[in-house]
VEXVOMI-830140 format. One record per residue: residue number from 1; residue in one letter; y, z, x of N, C-alpha, C in turn. Coordinates in Angstrom, 2 decimals, decimal comma. Example, Ala and Ser with C-alpha at 12.3 -4.5 7.8 and 13.67 -1.06 7.14 Angstrom:
<rs>
(r 1; a; (-5,69; 7,80; 13,19); (-4,50; 7,80; 12,30); (-3,30; 7,80; 13,20)) (r 2; s; (-2,25; 7,08; 12,85); (-1,06; 7,14; 13,67); (0,03; 7,87; 12,90)) 
</rs>
This chain:
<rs>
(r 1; x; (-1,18; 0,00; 0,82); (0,00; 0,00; 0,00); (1,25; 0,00; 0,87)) (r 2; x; (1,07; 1,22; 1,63); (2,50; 0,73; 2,85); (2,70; -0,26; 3,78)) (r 3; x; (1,30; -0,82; 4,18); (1,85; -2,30; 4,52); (1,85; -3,09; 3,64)) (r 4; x; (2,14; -3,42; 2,64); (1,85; -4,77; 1,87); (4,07; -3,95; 1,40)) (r 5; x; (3,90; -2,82; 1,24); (5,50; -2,86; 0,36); (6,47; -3,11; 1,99)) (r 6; x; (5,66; -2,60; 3,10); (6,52; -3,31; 3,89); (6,86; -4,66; 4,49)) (r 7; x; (5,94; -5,52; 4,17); (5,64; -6,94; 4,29); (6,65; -7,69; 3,29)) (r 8; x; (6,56; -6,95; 2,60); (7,12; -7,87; 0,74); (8,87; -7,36; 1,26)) (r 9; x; (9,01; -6,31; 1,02); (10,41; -5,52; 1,16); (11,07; -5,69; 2,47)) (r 10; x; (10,37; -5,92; 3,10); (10,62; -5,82; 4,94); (11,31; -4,42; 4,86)) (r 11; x; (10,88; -3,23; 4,74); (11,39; -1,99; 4,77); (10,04; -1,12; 5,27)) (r 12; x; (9,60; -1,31; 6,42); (8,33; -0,28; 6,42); (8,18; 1,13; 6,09)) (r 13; x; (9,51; 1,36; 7,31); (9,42; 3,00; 6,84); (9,57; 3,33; 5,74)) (r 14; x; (10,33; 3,09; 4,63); (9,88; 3,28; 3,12); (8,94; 3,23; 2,57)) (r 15; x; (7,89; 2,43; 3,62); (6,13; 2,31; 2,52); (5,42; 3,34; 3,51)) (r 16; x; (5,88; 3,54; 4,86); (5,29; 4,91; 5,10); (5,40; 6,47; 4,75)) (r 17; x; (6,37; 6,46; 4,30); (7,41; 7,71; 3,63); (7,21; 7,82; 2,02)) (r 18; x; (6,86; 6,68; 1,78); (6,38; 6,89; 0,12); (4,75; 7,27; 0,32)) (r 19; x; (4,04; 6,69; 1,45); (2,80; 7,20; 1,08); (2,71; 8,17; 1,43)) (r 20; x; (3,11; 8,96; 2,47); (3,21; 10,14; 3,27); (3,55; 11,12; 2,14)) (r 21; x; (4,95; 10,70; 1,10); (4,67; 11,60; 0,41); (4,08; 12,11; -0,60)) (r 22; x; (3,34; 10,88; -0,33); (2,60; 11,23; -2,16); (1,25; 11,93; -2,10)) (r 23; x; (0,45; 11,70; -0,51); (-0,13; 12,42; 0,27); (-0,33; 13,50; 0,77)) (r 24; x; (0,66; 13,77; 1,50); (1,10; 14,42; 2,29); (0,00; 15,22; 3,25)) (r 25; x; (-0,31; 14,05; 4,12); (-1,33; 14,26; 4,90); (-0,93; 13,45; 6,26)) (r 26; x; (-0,47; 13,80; 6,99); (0,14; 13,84; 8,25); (-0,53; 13,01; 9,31)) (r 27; x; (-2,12; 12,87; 8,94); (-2,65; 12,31; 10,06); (-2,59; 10,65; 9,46)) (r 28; x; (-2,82; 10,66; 8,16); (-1,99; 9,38; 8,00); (-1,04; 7,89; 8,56)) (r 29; x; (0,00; 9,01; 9,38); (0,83; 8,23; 9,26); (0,85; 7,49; 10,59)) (r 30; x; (0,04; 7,90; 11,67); (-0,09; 6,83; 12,76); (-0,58; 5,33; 11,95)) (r 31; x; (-1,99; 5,42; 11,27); (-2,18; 4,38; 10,95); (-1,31; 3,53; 10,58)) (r 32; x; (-0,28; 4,34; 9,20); (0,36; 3,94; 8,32); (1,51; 3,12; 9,25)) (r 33; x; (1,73; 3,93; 9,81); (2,92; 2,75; 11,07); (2,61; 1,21; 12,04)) (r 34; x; (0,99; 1,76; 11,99); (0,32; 0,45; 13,01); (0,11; -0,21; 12,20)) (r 35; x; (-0,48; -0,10; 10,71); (-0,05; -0,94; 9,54); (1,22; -1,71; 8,93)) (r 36; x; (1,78; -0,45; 8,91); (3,41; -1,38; 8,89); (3,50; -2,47; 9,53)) (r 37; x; (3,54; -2,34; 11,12); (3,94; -3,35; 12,31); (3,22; -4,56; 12,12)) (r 38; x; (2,35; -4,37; 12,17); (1,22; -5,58; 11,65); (1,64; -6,43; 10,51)) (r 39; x; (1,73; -5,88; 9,17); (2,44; -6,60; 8,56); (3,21; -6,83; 8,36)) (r 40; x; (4,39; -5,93; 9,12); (5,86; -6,86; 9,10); (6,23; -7,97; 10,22)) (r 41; x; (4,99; -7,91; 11,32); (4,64; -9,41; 12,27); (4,73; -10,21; 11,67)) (r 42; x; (3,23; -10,48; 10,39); (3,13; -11,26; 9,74); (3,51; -12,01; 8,91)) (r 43; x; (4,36; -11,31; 8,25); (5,47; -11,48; 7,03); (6,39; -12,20; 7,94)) (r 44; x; (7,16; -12,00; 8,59); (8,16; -12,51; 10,04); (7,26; -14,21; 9,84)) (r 45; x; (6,61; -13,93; 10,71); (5,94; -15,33; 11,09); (5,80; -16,17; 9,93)) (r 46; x; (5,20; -15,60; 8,75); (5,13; -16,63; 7,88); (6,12; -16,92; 6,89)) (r 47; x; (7,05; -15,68; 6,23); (8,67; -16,14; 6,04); (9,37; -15,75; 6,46)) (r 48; x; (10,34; -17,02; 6,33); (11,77; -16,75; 7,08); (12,70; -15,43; 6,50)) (r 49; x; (12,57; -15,34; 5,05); (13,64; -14,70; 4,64); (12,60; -12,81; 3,62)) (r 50; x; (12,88; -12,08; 3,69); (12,55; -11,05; 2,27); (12,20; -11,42; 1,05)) (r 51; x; (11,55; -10,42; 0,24); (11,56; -10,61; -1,19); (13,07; -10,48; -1,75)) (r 52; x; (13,78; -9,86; -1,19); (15,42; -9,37; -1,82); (15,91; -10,63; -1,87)) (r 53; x; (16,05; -11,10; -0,16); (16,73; -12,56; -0,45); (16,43; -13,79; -0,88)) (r 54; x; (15,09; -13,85; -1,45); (14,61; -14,99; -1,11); (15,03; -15,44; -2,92)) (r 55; x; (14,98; -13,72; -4,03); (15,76; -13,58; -5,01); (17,79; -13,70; -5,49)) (r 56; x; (18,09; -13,50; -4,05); (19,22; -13,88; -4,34); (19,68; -15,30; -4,11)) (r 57; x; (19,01; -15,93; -3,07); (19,24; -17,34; -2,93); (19,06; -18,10; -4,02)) (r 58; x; (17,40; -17,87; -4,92); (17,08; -18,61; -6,53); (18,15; -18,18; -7,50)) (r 59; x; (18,93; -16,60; -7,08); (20,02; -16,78; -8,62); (20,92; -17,64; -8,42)) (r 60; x; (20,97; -17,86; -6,79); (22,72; -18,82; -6,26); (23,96; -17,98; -5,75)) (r 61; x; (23,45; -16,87; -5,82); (24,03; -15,41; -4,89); (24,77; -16,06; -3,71)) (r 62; x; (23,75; -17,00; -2,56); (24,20; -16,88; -1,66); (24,08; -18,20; -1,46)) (r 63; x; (25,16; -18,46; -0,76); (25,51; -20,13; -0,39); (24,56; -21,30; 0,33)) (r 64; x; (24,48; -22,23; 0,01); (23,47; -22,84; 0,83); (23,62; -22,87; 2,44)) (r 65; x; (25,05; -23,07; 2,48); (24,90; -22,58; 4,20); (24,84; -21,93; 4,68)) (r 66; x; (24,55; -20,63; 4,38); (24,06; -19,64; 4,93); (22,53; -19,12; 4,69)) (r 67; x; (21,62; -20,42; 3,34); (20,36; -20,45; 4,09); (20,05; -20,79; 5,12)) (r 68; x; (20,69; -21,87; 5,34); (20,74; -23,16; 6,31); (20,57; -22,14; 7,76)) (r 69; x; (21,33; -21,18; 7,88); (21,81; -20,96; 9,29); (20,72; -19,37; 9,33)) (r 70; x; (20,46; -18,93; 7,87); (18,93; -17,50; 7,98); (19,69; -16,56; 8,40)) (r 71; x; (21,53; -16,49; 7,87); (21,58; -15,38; 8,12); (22,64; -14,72; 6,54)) (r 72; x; (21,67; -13,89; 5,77); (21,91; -13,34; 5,09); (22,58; -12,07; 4,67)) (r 73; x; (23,46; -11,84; 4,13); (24,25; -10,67; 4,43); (25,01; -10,78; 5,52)) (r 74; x; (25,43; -11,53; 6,63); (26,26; -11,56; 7,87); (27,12; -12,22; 7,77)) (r 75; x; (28,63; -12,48; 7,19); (29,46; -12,51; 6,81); (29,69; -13,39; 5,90)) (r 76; x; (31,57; -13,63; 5,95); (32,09; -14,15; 4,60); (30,89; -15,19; 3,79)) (r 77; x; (30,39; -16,19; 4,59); (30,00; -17,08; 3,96); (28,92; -16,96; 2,71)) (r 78; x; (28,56; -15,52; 2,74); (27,18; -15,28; 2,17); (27,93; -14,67; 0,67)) (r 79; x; (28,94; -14,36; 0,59); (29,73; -13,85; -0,97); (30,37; -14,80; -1,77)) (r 80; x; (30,55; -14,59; -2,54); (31,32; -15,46; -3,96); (32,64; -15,07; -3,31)) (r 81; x; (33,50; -15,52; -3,48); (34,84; -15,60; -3,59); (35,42; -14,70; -4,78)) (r 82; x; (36,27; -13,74; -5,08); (36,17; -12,82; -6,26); (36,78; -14,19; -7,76)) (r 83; x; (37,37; -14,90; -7,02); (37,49; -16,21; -8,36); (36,35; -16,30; -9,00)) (r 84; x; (34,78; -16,55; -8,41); (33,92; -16,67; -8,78); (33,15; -16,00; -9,52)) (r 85; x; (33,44; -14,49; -9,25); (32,63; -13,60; -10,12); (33,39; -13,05; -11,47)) (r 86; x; (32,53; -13,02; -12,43); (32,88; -12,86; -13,59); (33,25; -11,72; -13,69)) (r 87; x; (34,13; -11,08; -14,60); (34,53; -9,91; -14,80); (33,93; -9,14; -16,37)) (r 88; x; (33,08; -7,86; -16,21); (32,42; -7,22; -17,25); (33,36; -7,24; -18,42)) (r 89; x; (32,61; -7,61; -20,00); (33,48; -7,41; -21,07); (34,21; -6,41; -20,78)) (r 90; x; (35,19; -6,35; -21,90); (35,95; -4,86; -22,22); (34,76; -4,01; -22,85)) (r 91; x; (35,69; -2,82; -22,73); (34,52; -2,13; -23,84); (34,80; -1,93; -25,24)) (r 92; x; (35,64; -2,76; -25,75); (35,88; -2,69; -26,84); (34,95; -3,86; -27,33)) (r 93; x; (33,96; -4,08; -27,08); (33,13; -5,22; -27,32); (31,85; -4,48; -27,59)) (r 94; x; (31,89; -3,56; -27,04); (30,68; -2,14; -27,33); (30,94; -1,48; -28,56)) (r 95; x; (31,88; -1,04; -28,40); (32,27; 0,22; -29,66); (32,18; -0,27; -31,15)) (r 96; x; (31,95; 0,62; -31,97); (31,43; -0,19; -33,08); (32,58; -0,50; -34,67)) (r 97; x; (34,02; 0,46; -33,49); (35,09; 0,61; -34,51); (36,34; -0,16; -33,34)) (r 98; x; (37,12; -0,93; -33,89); (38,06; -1,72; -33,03); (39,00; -0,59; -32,39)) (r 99; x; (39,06; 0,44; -33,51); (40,36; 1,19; -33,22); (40,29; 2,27; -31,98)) (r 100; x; (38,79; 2,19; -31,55); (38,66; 3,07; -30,40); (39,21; 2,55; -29,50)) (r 101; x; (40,28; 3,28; -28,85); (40,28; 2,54; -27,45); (39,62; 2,93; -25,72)) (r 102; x; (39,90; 2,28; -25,10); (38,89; 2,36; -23,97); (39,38; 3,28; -22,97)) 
</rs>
């Protein structure tokens, strides 16, 4: 389980720390780390990008040129422009009486 959520997530220590604690059996966690490494080799080698990003690229999150170049999250190029992002209703679109105000 902690290598496969660290493979998918690319976050190992989180899949060693979740099993550790759900365990909590100490001798564990050598394996659990030589497991990690292993599959976050593998994951590496066979994709380029995370499960996180590989989801933000399919919504259109992040620009094509900055698939292009595999570097995600590392600057301007990877954000919307605030023109671009939509701004949350009011909340007077919630409430179920007009006269409330927000």
């Amino acid at each position: 389980m902690s290598a496969t959520l660290g493979a998918v997530v690319r976050a190992p220590v989180t899949g060693v720390l979740i099993v550790f604690e759900m365990t909590h059996e100490f001798g564990l966690v050598p394996a659990l780390m030589i497991g990690a490494l292993v599959s976050q080799t593998i994951s590496r080698k066979m994709l380029k990008h995370s499960f996180y990003d590989a989801l933000l690229k399919q919504d259109g999150s992040i620009s094509s040129r900055c698939s292009r170049r595999g570097t995600f999250g590392a600057g301007s190029c990877c954000r919307h422009p605030p023109s671009q992002i939509s701004s949350p209703p009011s909340c007077a679109a919630w409430l179920p009486s007009t006269s409330a105000r927000c």
